[in-house]
C-alpha positions as CSV (number, residue, x, y, z in Angstrom):
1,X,0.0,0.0,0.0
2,X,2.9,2.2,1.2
3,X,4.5,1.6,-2.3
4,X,0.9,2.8,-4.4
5,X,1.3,5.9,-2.4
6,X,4.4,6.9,-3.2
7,X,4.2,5.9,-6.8
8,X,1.1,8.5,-6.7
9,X,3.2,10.9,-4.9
10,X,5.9,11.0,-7.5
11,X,3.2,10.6,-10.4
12,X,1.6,13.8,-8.6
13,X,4.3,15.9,-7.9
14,X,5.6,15.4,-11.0
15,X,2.6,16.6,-13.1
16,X,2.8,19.8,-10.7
17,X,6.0,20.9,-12.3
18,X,4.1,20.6,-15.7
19,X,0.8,21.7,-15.2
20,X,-1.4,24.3,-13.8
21,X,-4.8,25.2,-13.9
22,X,-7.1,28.4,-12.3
23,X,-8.9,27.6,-8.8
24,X,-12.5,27.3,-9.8
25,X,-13.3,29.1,-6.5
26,X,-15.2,32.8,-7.0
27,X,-12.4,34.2,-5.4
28,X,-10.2,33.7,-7.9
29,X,-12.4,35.0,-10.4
30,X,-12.7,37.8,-12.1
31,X,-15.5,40.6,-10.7
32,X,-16.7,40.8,-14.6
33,X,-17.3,36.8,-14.8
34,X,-19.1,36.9,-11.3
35,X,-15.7,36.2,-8.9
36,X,-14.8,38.0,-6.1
37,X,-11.1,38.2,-7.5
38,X,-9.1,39.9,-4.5
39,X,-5.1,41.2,-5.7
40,X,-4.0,40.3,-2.5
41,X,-4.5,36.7,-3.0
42,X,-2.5,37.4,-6.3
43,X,0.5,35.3,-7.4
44,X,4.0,36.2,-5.7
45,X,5.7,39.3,-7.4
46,X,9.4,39.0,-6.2
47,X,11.5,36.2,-4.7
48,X,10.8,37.7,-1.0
49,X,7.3,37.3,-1.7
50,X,7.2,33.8,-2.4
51,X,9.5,32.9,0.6
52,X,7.6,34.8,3.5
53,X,4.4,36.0,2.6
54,X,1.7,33.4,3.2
55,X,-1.2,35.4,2.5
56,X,-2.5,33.5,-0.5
57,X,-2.2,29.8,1.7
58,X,-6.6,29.3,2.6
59,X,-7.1,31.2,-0.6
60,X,-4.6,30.0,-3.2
61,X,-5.3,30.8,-7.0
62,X,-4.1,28.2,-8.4
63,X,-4.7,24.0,-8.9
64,X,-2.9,21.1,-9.6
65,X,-3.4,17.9,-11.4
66,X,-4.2,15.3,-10.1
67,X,-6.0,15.6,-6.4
68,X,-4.5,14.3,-3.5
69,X,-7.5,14.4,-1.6
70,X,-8.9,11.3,-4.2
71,X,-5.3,9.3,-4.9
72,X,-5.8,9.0,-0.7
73,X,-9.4,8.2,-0.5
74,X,-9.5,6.0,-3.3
75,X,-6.5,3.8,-2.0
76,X,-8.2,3.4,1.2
77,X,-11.2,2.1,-1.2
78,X,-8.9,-0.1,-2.9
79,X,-7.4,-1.5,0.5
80,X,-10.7,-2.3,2.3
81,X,-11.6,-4.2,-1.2
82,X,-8.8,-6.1,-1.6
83,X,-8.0,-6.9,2.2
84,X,-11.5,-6.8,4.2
85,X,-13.3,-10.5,4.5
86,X,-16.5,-9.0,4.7
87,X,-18.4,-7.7,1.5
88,X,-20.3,-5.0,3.8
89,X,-17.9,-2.9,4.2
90,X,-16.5,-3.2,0.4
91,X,-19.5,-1.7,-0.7
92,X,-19.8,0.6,1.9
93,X,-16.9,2.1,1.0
94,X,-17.6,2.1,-2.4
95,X,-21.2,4.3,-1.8
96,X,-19.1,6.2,0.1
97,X,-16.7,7.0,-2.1
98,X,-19.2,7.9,-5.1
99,X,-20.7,10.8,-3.0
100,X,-16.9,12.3,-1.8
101,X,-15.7,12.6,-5.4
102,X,-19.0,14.1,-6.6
103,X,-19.4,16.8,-3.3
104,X,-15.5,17.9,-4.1
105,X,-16.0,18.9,-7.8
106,X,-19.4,20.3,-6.5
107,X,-17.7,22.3,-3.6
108,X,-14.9,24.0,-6.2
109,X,-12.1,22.2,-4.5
110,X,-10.9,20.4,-7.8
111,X,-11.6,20.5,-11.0
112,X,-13.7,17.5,-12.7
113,X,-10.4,16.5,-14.3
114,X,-8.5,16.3,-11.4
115,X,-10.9,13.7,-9.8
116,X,-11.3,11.6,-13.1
117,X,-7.3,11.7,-13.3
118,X,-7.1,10.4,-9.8
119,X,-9.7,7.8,-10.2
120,X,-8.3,6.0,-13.1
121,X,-4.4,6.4,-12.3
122,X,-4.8,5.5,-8.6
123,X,-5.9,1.5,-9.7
124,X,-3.4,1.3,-12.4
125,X,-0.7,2.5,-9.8
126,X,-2.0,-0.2,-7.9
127,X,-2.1,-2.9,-10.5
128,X,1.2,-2.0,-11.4
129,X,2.3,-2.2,-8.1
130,X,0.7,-5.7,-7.8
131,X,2.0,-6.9,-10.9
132,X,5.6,-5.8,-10.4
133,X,5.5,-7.8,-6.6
134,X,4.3,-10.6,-8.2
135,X,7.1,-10.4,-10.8
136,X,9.9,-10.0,-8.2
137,X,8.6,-13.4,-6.2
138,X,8.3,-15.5,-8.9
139,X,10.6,-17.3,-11.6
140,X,7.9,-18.9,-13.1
141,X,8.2,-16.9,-16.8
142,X,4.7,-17.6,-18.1
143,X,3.7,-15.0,-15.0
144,X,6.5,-12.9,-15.8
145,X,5.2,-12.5,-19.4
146,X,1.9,-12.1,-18.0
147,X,2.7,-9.5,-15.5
148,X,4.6,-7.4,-18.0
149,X,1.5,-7.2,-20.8
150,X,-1.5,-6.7,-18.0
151,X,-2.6,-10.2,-19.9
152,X,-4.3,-11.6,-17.1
């Protein structure tokens, strides 16, 4: 599990360095397009700016791809399914889950894409993961084959 995570930290800190979109929060709108854009939530203008002021922290202007807040949630999904006996509490999790990434799109947190790239790269970080452990304890090479073309 620890391993998924830090593939999807890398994977997520990575595509910070190469993307960036507007907050969909109001306040980082424009007054014309019906924002409450304030300039002193505006981006750092000089190097001392970026290092001490911390102004903009609650009210950032800015998002990233992919959200954090569904790579975790959506791993603890996939643990409970893969690891829990008891078929209650995999579906639980999964009504649960449904609702969380809906309400965070609805409550301008993230972007729709942000979700949607979380939800489909968290379970092939974790098949990959799988696939790879199952590689490195076995010398059977039909497996190997399989683990290396997802052919299972």
């Amino acid at each position: 599990v620890s391993q998924v995570y830090v593939f999807g930290a890398v994977t997520r800190v990575t595509s910070f360095l190469v993307t960036i979109l507007p907050s969909p929060g109001p306040w980082c709108q424009l007054p014309a397009n019906g924002g409450t854009y304030d300039p002193e939530t505006s981006p750092p203008r000089t190097a001392l700016d970026f290092l001490f002021d911390f102004s903009g922290l609650e009210t950032g202007c800015s998002d990233l791809i992919y959200s954090g807040h569904t790579l975790i949630c959506l791993l603890l999904v996939l643990v409970v399914h893969a690891y829990f006996c008891w078929w209650a509490w995999k579906v639980l999790m999964w009504l649960l889950f449904a609702p969380f990434a809906v309400t965070h799109i609805l409550a301008l947190k993230h972007y729709t894409v942000d979700v949607w790239i979380a939800i489909y790269l968290v379970p092939l970080l974790w098949s990959l993961v799988h696939r790879i452990h199952a590689l490195s304890q076995s010398d059977d090479e039909e497996l190997i084959l399989g683990a290396l073309t997802f052919a299972r």
